[in-house]
VOLOVO-281941 format. One record per residue (C-alpha): residue number from 1; x, y, z. Coordinates in steps of 0.5 Angstrom, whole numbers, plus 500, padded with zeros to 3 digits. Example, Ala and Ser with C-alpha at 12.3 -4.5 7.8 and 13.67 -1.06 7.14 Angstrom:
% residues 2
1:525:491:516
2:527:498:514
END
This chain:
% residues 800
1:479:520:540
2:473:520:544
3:474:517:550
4:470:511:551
5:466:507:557
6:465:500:556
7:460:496:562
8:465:490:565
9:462:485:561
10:464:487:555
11:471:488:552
12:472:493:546
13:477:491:541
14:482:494:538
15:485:492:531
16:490:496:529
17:496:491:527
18:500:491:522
19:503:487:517
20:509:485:522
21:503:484:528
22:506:489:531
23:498:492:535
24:498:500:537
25:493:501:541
26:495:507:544
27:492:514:546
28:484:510:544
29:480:513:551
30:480:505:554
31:478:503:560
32:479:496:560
33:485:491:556
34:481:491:550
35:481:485:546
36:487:484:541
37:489:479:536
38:492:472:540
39:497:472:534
40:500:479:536
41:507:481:538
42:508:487:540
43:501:490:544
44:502:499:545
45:498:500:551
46:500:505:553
47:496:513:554
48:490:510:555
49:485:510:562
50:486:503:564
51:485:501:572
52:486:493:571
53:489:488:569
54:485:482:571
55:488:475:571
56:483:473:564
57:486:480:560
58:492:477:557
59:489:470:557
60:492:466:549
61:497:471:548
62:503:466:548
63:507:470:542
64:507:477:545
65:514:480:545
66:513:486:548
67:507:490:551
68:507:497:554
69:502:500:559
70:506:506:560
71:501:513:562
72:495:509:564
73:491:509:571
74:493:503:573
75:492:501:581
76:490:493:580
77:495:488:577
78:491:481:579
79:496:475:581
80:495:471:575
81:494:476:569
82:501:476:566
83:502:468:567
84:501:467:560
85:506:471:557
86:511:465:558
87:514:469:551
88:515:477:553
89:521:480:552
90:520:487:554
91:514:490:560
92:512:497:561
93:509:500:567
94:512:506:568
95:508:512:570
96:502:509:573
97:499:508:580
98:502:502:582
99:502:502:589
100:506:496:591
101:509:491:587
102:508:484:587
103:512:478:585
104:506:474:583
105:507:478:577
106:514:477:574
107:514:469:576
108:512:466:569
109:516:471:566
110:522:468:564
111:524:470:558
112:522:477:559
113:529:481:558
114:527:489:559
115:522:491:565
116:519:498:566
117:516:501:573
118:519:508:573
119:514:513:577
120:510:509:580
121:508:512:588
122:511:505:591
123:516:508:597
124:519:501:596
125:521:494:593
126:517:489:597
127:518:483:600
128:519:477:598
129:525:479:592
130:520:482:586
131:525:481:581
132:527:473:583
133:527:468:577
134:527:474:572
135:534:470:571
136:535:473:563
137:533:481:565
138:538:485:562
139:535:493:562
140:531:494:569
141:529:501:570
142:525:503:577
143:523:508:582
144:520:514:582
145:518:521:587
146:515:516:593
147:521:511:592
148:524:512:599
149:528:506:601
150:532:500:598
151:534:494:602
152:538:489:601
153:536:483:597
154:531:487:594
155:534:486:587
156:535:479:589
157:535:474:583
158:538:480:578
159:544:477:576
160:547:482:571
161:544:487:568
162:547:492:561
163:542:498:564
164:540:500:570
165:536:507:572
166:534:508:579
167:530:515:580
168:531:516:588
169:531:524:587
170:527:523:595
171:531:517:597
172:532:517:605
173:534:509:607
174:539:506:603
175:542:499:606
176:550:499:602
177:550:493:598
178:542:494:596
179:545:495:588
180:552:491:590
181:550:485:587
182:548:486:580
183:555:484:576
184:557:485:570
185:553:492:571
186:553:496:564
187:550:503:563
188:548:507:570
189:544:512:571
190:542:515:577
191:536:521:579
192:539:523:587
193:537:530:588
194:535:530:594
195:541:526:597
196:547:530:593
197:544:536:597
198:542:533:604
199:545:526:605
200:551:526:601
201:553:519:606
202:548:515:602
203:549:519:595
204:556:516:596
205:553:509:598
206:550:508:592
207:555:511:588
208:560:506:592
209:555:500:590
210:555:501:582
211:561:504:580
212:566:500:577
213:571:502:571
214:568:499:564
215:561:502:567
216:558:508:565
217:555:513:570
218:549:519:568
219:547:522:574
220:540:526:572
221:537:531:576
222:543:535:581
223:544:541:584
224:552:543:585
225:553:550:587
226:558:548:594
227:564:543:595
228:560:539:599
229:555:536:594
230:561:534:590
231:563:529:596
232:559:524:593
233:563:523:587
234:569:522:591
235:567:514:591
236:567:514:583
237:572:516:584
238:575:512:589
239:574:507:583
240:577:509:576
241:570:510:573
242:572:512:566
243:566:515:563
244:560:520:568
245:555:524:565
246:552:529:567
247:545:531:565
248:540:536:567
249:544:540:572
250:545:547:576
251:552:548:576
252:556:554:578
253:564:555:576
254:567:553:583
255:563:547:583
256:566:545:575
257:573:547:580
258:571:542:585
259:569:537:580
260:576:538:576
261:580:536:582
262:576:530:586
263:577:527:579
264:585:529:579
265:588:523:576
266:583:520:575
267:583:516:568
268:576:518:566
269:577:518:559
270:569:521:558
271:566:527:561
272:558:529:558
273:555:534:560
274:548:535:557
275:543:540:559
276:546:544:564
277:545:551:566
278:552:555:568
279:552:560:575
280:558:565:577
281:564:569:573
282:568:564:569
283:573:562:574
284:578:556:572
285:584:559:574
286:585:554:581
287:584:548:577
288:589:549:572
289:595:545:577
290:591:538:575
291:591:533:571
292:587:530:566
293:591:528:560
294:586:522:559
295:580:525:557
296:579:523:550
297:571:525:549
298:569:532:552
299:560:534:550
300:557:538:552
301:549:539:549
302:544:544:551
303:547:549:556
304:545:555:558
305:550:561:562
306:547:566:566
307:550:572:567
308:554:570:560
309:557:577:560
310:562:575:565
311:564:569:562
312:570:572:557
313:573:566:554
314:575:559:556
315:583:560:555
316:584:558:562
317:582:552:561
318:587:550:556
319:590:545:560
320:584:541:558
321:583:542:551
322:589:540:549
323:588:532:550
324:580:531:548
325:580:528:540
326:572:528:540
327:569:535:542
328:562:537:542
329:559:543:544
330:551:542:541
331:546:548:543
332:550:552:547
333:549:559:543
334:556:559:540
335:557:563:536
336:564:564:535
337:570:560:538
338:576:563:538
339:582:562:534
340:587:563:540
341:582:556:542
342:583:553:537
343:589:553:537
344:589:549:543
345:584:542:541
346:592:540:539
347:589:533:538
348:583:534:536
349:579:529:531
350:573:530:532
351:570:537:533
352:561:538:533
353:559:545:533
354:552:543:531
355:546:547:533
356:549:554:535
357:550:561:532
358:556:560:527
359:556:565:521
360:561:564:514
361:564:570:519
362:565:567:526
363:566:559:522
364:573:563:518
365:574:566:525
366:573:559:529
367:578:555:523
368:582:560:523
369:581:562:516
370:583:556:513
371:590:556:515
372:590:548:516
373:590:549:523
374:587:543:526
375:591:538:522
376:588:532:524
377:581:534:524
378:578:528:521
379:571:529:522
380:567:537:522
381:560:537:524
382:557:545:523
383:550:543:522
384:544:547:524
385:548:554:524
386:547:561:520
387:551:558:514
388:549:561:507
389:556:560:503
390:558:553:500
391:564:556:497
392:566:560:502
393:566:553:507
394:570:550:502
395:575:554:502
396:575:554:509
397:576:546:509
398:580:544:504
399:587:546:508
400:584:540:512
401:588:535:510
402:586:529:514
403:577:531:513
404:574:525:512
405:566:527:513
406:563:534:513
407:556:535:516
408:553:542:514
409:546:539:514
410:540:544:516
411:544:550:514
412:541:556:508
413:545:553:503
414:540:556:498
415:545:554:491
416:551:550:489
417:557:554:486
418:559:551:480
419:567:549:482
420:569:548:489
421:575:546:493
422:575:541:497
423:580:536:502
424:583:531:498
425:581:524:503
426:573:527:504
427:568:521:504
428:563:524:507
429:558:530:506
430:551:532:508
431:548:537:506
432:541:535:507
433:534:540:510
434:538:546:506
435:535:549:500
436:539:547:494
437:535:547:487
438:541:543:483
439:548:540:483
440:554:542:480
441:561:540:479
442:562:543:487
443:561:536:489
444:567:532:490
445:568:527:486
446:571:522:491
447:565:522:496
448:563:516:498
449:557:517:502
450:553:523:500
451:546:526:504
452:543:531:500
453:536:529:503
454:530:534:504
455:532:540:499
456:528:542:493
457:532:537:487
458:529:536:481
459:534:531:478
460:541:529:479
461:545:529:472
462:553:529:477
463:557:523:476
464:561:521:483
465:565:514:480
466:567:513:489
467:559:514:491
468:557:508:495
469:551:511:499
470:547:516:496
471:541:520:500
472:535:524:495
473:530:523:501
474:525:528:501
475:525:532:493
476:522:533:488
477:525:528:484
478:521:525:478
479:525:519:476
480:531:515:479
481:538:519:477
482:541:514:472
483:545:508:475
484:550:510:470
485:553:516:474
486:555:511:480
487:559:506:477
488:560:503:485
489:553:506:488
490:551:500:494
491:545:504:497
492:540:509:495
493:535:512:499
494:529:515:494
495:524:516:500
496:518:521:499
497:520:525:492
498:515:525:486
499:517:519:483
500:512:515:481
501:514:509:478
502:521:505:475
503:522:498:473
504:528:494:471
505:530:498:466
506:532:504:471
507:535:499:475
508:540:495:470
509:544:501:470
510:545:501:477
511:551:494:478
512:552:494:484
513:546:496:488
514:544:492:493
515:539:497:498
516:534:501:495
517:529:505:499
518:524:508:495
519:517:508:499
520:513:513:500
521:512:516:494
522:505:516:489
523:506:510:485
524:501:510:479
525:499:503:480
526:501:501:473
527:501:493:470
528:508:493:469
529:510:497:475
530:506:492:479
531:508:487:477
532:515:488:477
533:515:489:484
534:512:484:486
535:515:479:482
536:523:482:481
537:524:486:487
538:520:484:494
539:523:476:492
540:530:480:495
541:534:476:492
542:538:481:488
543:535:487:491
544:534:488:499
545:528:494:501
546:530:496:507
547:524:501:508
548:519:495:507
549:513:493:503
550:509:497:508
551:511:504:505
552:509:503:499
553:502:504:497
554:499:506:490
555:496:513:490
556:493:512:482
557:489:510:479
558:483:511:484
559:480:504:484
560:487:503:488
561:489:509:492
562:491:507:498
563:493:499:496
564:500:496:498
565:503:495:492
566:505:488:493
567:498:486:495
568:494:489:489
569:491:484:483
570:489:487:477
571:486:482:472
572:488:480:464
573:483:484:462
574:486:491:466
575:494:489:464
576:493:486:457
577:489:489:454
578:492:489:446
579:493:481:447
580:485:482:451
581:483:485:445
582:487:480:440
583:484:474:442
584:477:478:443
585:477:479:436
586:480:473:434
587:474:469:437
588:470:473:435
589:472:472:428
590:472:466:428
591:465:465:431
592:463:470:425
593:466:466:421
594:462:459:423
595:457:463:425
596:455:466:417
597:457:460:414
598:452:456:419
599:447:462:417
600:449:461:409
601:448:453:410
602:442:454:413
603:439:459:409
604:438:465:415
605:439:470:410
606:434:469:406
607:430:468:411
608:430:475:415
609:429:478:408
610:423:475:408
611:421:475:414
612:422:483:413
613:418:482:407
614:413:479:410
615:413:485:416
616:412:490:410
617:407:486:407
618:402:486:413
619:403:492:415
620:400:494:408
621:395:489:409
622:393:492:416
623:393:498:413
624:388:495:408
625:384:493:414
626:383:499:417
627:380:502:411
628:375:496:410
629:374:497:417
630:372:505:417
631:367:502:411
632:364:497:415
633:365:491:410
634:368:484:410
635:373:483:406
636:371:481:399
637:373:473:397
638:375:474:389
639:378:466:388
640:377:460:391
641:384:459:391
642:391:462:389
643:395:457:386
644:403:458:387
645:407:454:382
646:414:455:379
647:414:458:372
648:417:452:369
649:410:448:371
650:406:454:368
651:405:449:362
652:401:444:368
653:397:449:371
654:394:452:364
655:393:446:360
656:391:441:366
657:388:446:372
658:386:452:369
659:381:449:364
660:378:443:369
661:377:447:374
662:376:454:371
663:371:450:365
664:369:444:369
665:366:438:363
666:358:435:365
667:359:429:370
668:354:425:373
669:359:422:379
670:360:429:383
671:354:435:386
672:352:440:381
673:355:445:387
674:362:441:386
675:361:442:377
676:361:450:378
677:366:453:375
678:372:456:380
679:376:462:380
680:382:462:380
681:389:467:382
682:394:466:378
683:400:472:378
684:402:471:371
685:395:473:369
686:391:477:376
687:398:480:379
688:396:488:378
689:402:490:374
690:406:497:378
691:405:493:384
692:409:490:389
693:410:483:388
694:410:482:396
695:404:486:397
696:400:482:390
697:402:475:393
698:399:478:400
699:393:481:396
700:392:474:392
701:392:470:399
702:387:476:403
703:382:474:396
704:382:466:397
705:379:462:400
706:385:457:399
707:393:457:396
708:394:451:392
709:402:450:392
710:403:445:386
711:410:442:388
712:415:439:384
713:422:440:383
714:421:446:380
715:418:448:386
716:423:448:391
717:427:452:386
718:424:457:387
719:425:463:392
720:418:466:390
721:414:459:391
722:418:460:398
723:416:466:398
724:409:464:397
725:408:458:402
726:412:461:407
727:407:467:407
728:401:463:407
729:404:458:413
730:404:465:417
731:397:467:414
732:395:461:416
733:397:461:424
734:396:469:423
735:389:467:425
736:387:470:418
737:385:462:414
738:383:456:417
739:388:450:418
740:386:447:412
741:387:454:407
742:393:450:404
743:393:445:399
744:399:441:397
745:399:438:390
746:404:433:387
747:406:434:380
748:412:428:381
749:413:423:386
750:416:428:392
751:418:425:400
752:418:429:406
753:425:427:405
754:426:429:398
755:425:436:401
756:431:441:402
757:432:441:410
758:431:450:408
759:424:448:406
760:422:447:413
761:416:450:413
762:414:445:406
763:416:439:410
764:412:441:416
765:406:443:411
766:407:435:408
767:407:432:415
768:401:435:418
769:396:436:411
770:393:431:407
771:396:432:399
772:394:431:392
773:398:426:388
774:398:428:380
775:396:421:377
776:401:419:371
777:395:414:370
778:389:417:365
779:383:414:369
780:385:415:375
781:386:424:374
782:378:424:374
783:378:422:381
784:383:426:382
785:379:432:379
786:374:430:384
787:378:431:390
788:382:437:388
789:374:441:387
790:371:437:394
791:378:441:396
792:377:447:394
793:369:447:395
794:370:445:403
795:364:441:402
796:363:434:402
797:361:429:396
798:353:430:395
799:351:423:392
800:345:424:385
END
C-alpha cells in the first residue's frame, strides 16, 4: 500500500479486525500508532514506519492480549506508553532501533508471558534489572549484532523460563552467572559466532550456565572447521545434555570426528542438525572407537556437501546408525541409500527421507527391494520425491510387517492401480498434493486416517469401514461422499473443493462425525442451506466446525456474494415463496370475494357500465357539437321537456300529462304565456328508431329545456329510468343545463328514505330540488297543473 504521512495531531485509524478482535495493521505505510478498537486483543504492528510509541498511544486498550511492533523504525518508547496494557500476554520489538532498554517499560507488565527484543542496536541490558517483576515471563528472546555484553543480575527477576534465545554472535563480556539464574530453564538457543571462533572461555561460559540435562541446546550460526571451536561443547558435555541441535552450521569432516568424541558417553539421546554445509573428504574412520549407544533420534535437514565426490559412503559410520529409532535426513539431495546402509538402521522405527531425489529405482535399492529388511519400521515418510509408481511402493512396503503410517505425499502419483498390497497394520497414509484423477480398491481398507488433499478428485465412491479421518481439502468434489462408506468417520476436511451446498440429509449418513471442516467453498446461498447452518450446525452441539464461521462465505447468489453465511438474513418472501404466494392469493381471494360482493350490493357494476355508456354518449354529443360549432348555430331546443318515466306509469303519462300539458283547457287563473301548449319528449313516441338508446336519451336531454323524471315504485325499478336520471344528473353538473333543469314529480307517496340507497343520485336530487306531488284529490290537481306549466315555463305567475 501506498505510504502514508499524518501531521502529529492527527492519528490514522485502522480497522482491519476480525470477528475474533484479532487487529492486523501490518504492512500499512504507518507512521504513527493508529487508532484501534479498545476492544481489541491482538493488534499487528508490525512492518510499518513507526518512530514512537508515546505514552498516550495505547491508552484504553486494557484487553489487549498481544501486540506486535516487529520490523518498524522504532527509536523512542516514552516511559508510560505500555502502563495500560495491565492484560498483555505477548510483546514484540524485535527488528527495531531500540538503542537502550528501559525498565519503566515492562513495570505494569505483570501478565505479559512471552517478550521479543531480537536485534535491536542496544550493546547491553541496562540497569536497574529491565525484566523485574515480569514474574509470569516464560519465553524471553533478546539480542542482536551490537549486543556486546551480559552482566550478572541483568535477568533479574526472571525466575523460569520455557525458551530462551540470546544472539550474542559479537559478545565480548560475559560475567559467569548472567544466564545461571534462570531455573527451571526449557528450550536454549544460542547464536555465538564470533566467540566459538575467537573466544572459546566465554563460548564455555554461557554453555556452562544454561546446560542442564532435561534442557534442550540449539547452537545457530557456527563455524567448526578446527578442534578448537569444538572445546566449548565441552561443558555440555560436562553436564549430560541429552538433546543439541545444530542449526545454520559450516562444518567439515574432522570437526564431526572431534564432535562424536567430546560427546563420548555422553548420554545425548537427540542429535539435530539443520542447515548445514559439509567440507572435507568423508573421514569417520578415527571415531569409530566411541560410544553413543544412547542416541535414539538422529535429523539431519537442508545439507549441502561440497566436493560431494568424495563422500563415497557413510559405512564408516555403522557404529552410529545401528542405535537411532527415528532417522531423518530432510533436503540433503539423496538419492539413494544403499541397501548395505540399511541394513544397519537395526532398531529403526522411524525413518523420513522427505524432499530428496529418491526414484521407484533408488526406493526399491533403499528398502531393499521388499525383502522386509527394516522389520520394525513403524513409520516411512517418502514425501516430496520423484516417485511415480502406487503399485510399485505397495510392493515394496507390504513385507513391512510392523508400518503403521506412510507418507508419499507431494510425489507424481499421476493414477491409482485398481489392486495393491499393502501392510496388514497400515493406519495411516497421505497421498495429498499428487495428481490423482480417482479411488480405487488400492486403498487399504483398514486406514484409519487418510490424506488425499490437494489432488484433482471429482468424487469418492471406496468404502473404508476403520476410516476415522478423512482429508479431501483442495479437489474438485461436488458434493460430500456418502457417510454410508464410513461407518466410523469422526473428521472430515472438505476445504476448498466445488461444493456448494449440503444439508442434514447429507450428514445423517455420517453416525459418528463430530468435526467437519467445509469452508472455503462457493456456497450458493440457498434458503434451506442458510438456514440449516445457522440453525443446525453453528449452535455445535452435535457437530464442531473447527475451521470457523469466518471461512464460510456466500459466493452466489450476488446480492450475497462475499456475505459470511451465518450473518446472512433473507426475508419470507425470498424463502417461502410458494407459502408467500399461497397466502397472497388467498387474501386476494378473499378481498376479491367481499370486494365483489361489496360491489354487487352496492351496484358498482351497473354503475361503471353506465358510466361507460355515459362516456360514449358524450363523445357523440361533442361530435355533435363540433359540427353545429363548424356551422355557427346554437343548439336547437325542440321540447320543453323530456319526460323519464317507467313503462308501467306510461298510462299517467298519456292520459293525464300529455294532454294537460300538450292540449292545455281555457283558464282564467294562469297567463296566457303559461296556457300555451307545451312539447313534450317521450321515447315511446320521439326516440329515432335504428338509434342507440344512449345516444336518443342524451339526444332528448341536448333538445330540452327540461327532464321531467315521474317517480313511483316503478321508476326506481327501472335501469333505463336509472339511466335517464343519472344522465341528466351529469348534464346537469356538466354545465350544459341549469340547476334547476330537473323536475321531480311524484305519482305516489315516496321518501328520501324509501328510495334504495343505489339511487343515490335520486336521493341527492330529492334533497336538494323542490318536487311535485301528483294529488289523489281532484280539486287539488289544478293547482298542481299550474306549478308543473310555471315549472316548465321558468317564469313566474302573471296575475290577469
Amino acid at each position: 500500500p501506498e505510504l502514508l504521512n499524518y501531521p502529529d495531531a492527527e492519528r490514522p485509524s485502522c480497522s482491519r479486525c476480525d470477528l475474533h478482535l484479532s487487529c492486523d495493521c501490518s504492512h500499512h505505510g504507518f507512521t504513527v500508532v493508529p487508532t484501534v478498537t479498545e476492544h481489541a486483543l491482538i493488534l499487528d504492528l508490525s512492518f510499518n514506519n513507526i518512530t514512537t510509541v508515546t505514552d498516550n498511544d495505547l491508552t484504553g486498550h486494557t484487553q489487549l492480549r498481544a501486540l506486535s511492533l516487529h520490523g518498524n523504525q522504532l527509536s523512542v518508547i516514552e516511559p508510560m506508553a505500555f502502563d495500560s496494557l495491565w492484560s498483555l500476554e505477548e510483546l514484540d520489538l524485535s527488528d527495531n532501533q531500540l538503542t537502550a532498554l528501559e525498565n519503566t517499560w515492562f513495570s505494569k507488565l505483570g501478565a505479559l508471558q512471552r517478550l521479543n527484543l531480537l536485534n535491536n542496536p542496544y550493546r547491553g541490558l541496562g540497569s536497574p534489572a529491565v525484566f523485574q517483576g515480569l514474574v509470569r515471563l516464560r519465553r524471553l528472546a533478546l539480542g542482536g549484532p551490537a549486543l556486546q555484553e551480559l552482566k550478572r543480575g541483568d535477568l533479574g527477576g526472571v525466575a523460569q523460563l520455557e525458551e530462551l534465545t540470546v544472539h550474542a554472535n559479537n559478545l565480548t563480556r560475559y560475567e559467569p552467572g548472567a544466564l545461571g539464574d534462570i531455573w527451571p530453564l526449557g528450550r536454549v538457543t544460542l547464536s555465538l559466532h564470533e566467540p566459538f571462533l575467537t573466544n572459546t572461555a566465554l563460548a564455555s561460559a554461557v554453555l556452562c550456565d544454561v546446560s542442564y540435562p532435561e534442557t534442550p541446546i540449539i547452537l545457530e550460526d557456527l563455524h567448526l572447521t578446527t578442534k578448537l571451536s569444538i572445546q566449548p561443547l565441552r561443558e555440555s558435555a560436562r553436564r549430560r545434555i541429552r538433546s543439541i541441535t545444530f542449526r545454520n552450521v559450516f562444518i567439515a569432516d574432522n570437526t564431526i570426528v572431534n564432535l562424536l568424541v567430546v560427546l563420548n558417553g555422553v548420554p545425548v539421546t537427540s542429535l539435530f542438525v539443520e542447515g548445514m554445509t559439509l567440507v572435507g573428504e568423508g573421514r569417520w574412520e578415527n571415531a569409530s572407537w566411541t560410544d553413543h549407544r544412547s542416541i535414539d533420534e538422529f535429523l539431519i535437514r537442508n545439507v549441502v556437501v561440497l566436493d560431494v565426490y568424495r563422500f563415497v559412503s557413510f559405512l564408516q559410520l555403522q557404529f552410529l546408525l545401528k542405535y537411532p529409532r527415528k532417522v531423518s535426513v530432510i533436503n540433503a539431495k539423496v538419492f539413494v541409500l544403499p541397501c548395505a546402509t540399511s541394513e544397519l538402521l537395526e532398531n529403526l522405527q522411524y525413518l523420513d527421507l522427505s524432499d530428496n531425489l529418491l526414484t521407484d529405482l533408488t526406493l526399491a535399492e533403499t528398502l531393499c527391494n521388499g525383502r522386509g529388511k527394516l522389520k520394525d519400521l513403524r513409520v516411512l515418510n517418502i514425501s516430496g520425491n520423484a516417485l511415480k509408481s502406487l503399485s510399485t511402493v505397495s510392493q515394496l512396503v507390504k513385507k513391512l510387517s510392523k508400518l503403521t503410517h506412510l507418507d508419499i505425499s507431494r510425489t507424481g502419483y499421476s493414477s491409482m492401480p485398481q489392486g495393491c498390497s499393502w501392510p496388514s497394520l497400515l493406519r495411516y497414509l497421505n497421498i495429498s498434493k499428487a495428481k490423482l484423477t480417482t479411488v480405487t480398491p488400492c486403498l487399504p481398507t483398514t486406514l484409519e486416517v487418510l490424506d488425499l488433499s490437494n489432488n484433482d478428485l471429482k468424487d469418492f465412491t471406496l468404502a473404508l469401514p476403520a476410516l476415522r479421518e478423512l482429508h479431501l481439502s483442495g479437489n474438485k468434489l461436488l458434493r460430500l461422499p456418502s457417510g454410508r462408506l464410513f461407518p466410523n468417520l469422526q473428521t472430515l476436511i472438505i476445504q476448498s473443493n466445488t461444493l456448494n451446498m449440503f444439508g442434514r440429509s447429507d450428514l445423517e449418513s455420517y453416525r459418528r462425525l463430530q468435526n467437519l471442516q467445509a469452508g472455503q467453498n462457493k456456497f450458493v446461498c440457498s434458503c434451506e442451506f442458510v438456514a440449516f447452518l445457522q440453525l443446525d450446525l453453528m449452535a455445535g452441539e452435535d457437530l464442531h466446525f473447527a475451521d470457523g464461521e469466518e471461512n464460510y462465505i456466500c459466493d452466489s447468489p450476488l446480492d450475497l456474494q462475499g456475505q459470511l453465511v451465518g450473518q446472512v438474513h433473507q426475508s419470507i418472501v425470498v424463502c417461502h415463496q410458494v407459502l408467500f404466494v399461497s397466502v397472497c392469493c388467498g387474501v386476494g381471494l378473499f378481498v376479491g370475494i367481499v370486494l365483489f360482493i361489496s360491489l354487487w350490493r352496492l351496484h358498482a357494476l351497473w354503475y361503471l357500465k353506465m358510466t361507460w355508456a355515459w362516456v360514449k354518449a358524450k363523445r357523440s354529443s361533442r361530435r355533435r357539437r363540433r359540427v353545429r360549432d363548424r356551422m355557427d348555430s346554437e343548439p336547437l331546443l325542440s321540447y320543453d321537456a323530456f319526460v323519464s318515466y317507467s313503462e308501467r306509469d306510461a298510462t299517467w303519462v298519456e292520459n293525464f300529462l300529455v294532454p294537460e300539458l300538450e292540449e292545455p283547457r281555457q283558464n282564467d287563473s294562469i297567463s296566457a304565456r303559461t296556457r300555451e301548449p307545451l312539447t313534450l319528449c317521450l321515447h315511446k313516441r320521439d326516440f329515432l328508431p335504428g338509434h342507440w338508446i344512449v345516444d336518443n336519451i342524451m339526444s332528448a336531454m341536448e333538445h330540452s329545456r327540461r327532464t321531467v323524471f315521474i317517480l313511483s315504485e316503478n321508476f326506481v325499478q327501472s335501469d333505463w329510468c336509472r339511466y335517464e336520471l343519472d344522465f341528466s344528473h351529469f348534464w346537469m353538473f356538466d354545465g350544459n343545463a341549469g340547476r334547476d333543469a330537473a323536475i321531480l314529480i311524484l305519482l305516489e307517496p315516496l321518501s328520501k328514505d324509501d328510495v334504495p340507497k343505489r339511487f343515490c343520485k335520486l336521493r341527492k336530487l330529492m334533497s336538494s330540488t323542490t318536487y311535485l306531488e301528483w294529488p289523489q284529490e281532484e280539486d287539488r290537481r289544478r293547482e298542481f297543473w299550474r306549478s308543473l306549466r310555471i315549472a316548465l315555463r321558468g317564469e313566474e305567475e302573471e296575475e290577469d
